[in-house]
MIGU-667071 format. One record per residue (C-alpha): z, y, x. Coordinates in pm, whole numbers, plus 32768, in hexadecimal, padded with zeros to 4 digits. Layout:
# MIGU-667071
ZYX;...
This chain:
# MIGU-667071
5DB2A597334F;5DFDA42432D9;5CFEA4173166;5D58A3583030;5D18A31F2ED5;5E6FA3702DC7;5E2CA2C22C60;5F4AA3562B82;5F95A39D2A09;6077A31E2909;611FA1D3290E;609BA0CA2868;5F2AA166289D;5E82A0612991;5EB3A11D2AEC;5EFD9FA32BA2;5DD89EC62AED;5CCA9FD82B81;5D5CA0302C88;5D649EA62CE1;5BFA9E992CB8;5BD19FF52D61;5C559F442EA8;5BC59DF22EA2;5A5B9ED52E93;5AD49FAC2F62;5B869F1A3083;5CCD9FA63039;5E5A9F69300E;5F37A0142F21;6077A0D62F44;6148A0D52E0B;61BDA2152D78;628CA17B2C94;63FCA2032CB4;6488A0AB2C2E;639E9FB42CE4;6450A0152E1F;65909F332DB9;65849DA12DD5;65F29CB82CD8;654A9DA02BB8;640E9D1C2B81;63AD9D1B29F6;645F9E532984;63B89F2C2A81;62519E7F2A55;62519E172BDC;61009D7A2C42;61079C2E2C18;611E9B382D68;5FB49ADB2D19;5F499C2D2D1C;60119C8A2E5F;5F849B5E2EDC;5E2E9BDE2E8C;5E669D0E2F15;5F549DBE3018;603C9E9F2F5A;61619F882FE8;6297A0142F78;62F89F022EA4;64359E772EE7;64CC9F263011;66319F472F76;67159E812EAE;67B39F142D78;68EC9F672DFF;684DA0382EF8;67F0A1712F34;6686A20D2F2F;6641A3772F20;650BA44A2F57;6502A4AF30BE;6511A3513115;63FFA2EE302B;6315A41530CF;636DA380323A;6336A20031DA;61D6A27930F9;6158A330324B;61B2A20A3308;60E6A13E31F5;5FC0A21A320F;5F96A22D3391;5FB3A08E3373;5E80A06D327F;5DC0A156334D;5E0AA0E1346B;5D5B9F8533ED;5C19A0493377;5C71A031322D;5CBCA12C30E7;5E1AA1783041;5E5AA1902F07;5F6DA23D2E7C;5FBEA1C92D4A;60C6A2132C47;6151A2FE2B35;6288A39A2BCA;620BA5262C1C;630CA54F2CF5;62ACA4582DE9;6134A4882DCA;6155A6162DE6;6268A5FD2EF9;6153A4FB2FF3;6027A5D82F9D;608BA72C2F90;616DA6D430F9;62C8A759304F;63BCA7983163;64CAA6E030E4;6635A79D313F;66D1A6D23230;683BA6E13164;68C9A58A312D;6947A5782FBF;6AB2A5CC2F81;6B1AA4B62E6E;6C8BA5962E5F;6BBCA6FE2E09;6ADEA62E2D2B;6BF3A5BE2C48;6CAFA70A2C51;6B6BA7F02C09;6AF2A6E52AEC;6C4BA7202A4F;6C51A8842A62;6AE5A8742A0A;6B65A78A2896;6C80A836284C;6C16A9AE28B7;6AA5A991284C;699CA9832961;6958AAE82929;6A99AAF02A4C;6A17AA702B28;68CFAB002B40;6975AC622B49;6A27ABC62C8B;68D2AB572D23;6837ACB72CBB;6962AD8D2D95;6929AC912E9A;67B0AC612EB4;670CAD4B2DDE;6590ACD32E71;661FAB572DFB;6694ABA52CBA;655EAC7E2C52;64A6AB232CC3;6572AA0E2BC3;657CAA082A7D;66C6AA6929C7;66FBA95D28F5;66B9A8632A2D;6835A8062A7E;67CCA6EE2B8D;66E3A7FA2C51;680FA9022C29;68F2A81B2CBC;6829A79F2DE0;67D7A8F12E31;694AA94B2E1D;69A9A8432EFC;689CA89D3012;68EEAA0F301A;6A90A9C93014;6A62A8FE3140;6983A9F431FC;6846AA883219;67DAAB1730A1;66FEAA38300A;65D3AAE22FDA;65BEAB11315D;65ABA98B3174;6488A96530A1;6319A9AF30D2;61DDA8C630C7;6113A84D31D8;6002A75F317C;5FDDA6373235;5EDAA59D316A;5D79A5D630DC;5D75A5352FAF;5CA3A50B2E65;5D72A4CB2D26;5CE1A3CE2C0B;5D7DA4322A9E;5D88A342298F;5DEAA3872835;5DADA34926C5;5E0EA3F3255E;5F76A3B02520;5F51A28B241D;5E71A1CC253B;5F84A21A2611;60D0A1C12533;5FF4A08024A0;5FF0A03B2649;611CA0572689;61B19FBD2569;61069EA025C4;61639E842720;62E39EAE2694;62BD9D5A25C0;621B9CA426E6;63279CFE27A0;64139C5D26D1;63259B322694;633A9B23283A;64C49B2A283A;650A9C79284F;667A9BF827BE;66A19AEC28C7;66399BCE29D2;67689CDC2967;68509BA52918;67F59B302A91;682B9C922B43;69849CAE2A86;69D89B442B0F;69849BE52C72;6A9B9CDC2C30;69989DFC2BE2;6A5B9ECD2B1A;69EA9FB629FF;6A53A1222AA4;6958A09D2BC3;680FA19D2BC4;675BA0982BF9;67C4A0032AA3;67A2A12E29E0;663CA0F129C0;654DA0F32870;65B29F5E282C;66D39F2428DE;67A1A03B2830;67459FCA26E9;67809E52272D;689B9EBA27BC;69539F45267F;68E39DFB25BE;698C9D2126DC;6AD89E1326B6;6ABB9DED2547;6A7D9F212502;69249ED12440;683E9DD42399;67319D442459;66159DF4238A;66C19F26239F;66AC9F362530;65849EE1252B;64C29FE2242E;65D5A0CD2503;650EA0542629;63D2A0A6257A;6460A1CB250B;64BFA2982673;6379A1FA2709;62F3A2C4260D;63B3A4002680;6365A3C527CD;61D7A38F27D4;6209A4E9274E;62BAA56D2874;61CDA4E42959;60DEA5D928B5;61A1A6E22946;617CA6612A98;5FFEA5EA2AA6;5F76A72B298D;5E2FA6E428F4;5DFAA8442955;5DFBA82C2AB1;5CD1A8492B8D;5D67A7622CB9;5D40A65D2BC4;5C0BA5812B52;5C69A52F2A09;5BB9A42C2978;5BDBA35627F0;5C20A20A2833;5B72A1BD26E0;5A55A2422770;5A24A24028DF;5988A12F29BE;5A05A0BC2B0E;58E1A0B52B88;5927A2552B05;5A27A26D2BB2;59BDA1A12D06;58A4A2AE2D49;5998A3C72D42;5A4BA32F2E5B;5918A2DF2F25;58A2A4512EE0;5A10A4AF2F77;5A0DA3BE3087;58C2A443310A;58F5A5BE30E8;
């Protein structure tokens, strides 16, 4: 198996600056596992490394599509593989690095991703049954259809429903498509903090952001023809800026709102990356030392 080192937790927490200094001592390259960093043009409001930094180091990931375009999961599994075998290939270490569970779980656990191409049409017709019905529907669909899938989401999860709903419609059920084969051996690196640390962080981060030109940057990507019901621009930042540039809020408001769902989200990232978890090595970032930190990976590395 290929071997690398994953550095996740909550945004705002300091996963790039170590893991910068992690691969200069090191000898490695990073991968970004940053759902956001993936799309070009949007630099500040997803906290891209800078071009210094990339200079500095080689990093991967970052801006393979435009905003306007497409990116799902399967294709960010094949393209982090691809990434991996690349930085091995030169001797050196990867570094996965980023906050979004999905994509971090999905590259070390080895999901197999169903090989269903979305179905924009089904999307829109089960996310209106799902609003106007209650998602409680749908999921009573998925359970006659795929009893193994359903017992596997959560309920209340309308975007799992529906992709499961669209993969066992168009064939095969669901659960048959799934299943994990692990195509990595990994160590995982958790940071975290108390929650004030962590809001005081990210708080911070928002109003640098907006120091940087987080405005411009939205301003610039609408200019582009980027529109609004883009994914891409539903983002923490963009979304927010986005209902000041439509009028349909102050400036200060969008941006405590930005503060705000940052907020919320850190907190879903918990559910993801659990302090609980044993696969983890969670460490304080008020406390530890990279030096800390840098011996657990040579311990790894060796055994």
């Amino acid at each position: 198996m290929n071997s690398l080192v994953a550095i996740v937790g909550p945004t705002a927490i300091g996963k790039s600056s170590l893991a910068l200094d992690l691969s200069r001592i090191l000898d490695g390259e990073i991968i970004n596992a940053d759902s956001r960093q993936v799309y070009r043009c949007m630099d500040i409001g997803t906290a891209k490394p800078t071009p210094e930094e990339q200079a500095q180091v080689t990093h991967h990931l970052i801006d393979v599509v435009y905003p306007d375009q497409g990116f799902n999961l399967a294709l960010y599994q094949d393209k982090a593989r691809e990434a991996i075998e690349d930085i091995q290939s030169k001797g050196k270490l990867p570094l996965l690095v980023g906050g979004s569970g999905l994509y971090v779980w999905a590259l070390l656990e080895g999901w197999r991703i169903p090989p269903v191409p979305p179905d924009p049409i089904m999307r829109q017709e089960l996310d209106a049954r799902a609003r106007a019905e209650g998602v409680e529907t749908l999921y009573e669909e998925l359970r006659q259809l795929d009893p193994a899938a359903a017992q596997r989401i959560d309920p209340r999860n309308a975007r799992r429903i529906i992709r499961a709903l669209e993969v066992s419609r168009q064939g095969s059920p669901f659960s048959q498509l799934q299943g994990k084969e692990a195509f990595v051996n990994s160590i995982v690196i958790g940071l975290t903090t108390d929650r004030t640390d962590l809001y005081q962080r990210i708080d911070s981060r928002v109003d640098r952001m907006v120091e940087n030109g987080l405005l411009a940057e939205v301003e610039q990507l609408v200019a582009k023809g980027y529109g609004f019901d883009l994914p891409s621009m539903s983002g923490l930042g963009y979304k927010q800026i986005g209902m000041f540039l439509q009028g349909k809020t102050d400036l200060p408001a969008a941006i405590q709102q930005i503060k705000f769902h940052t907020h919320r989200f850190a907190r879903h990232q918990y559910n993801w990356f659990r302090l609980q978890d044993k696969r983890i090595h969670w460490f304080d970032i008020r406390e530890v030392t990279k030096q800390t930190v840098q011996d657990l990976i040579k311990r790894f590395s060796a055994n």
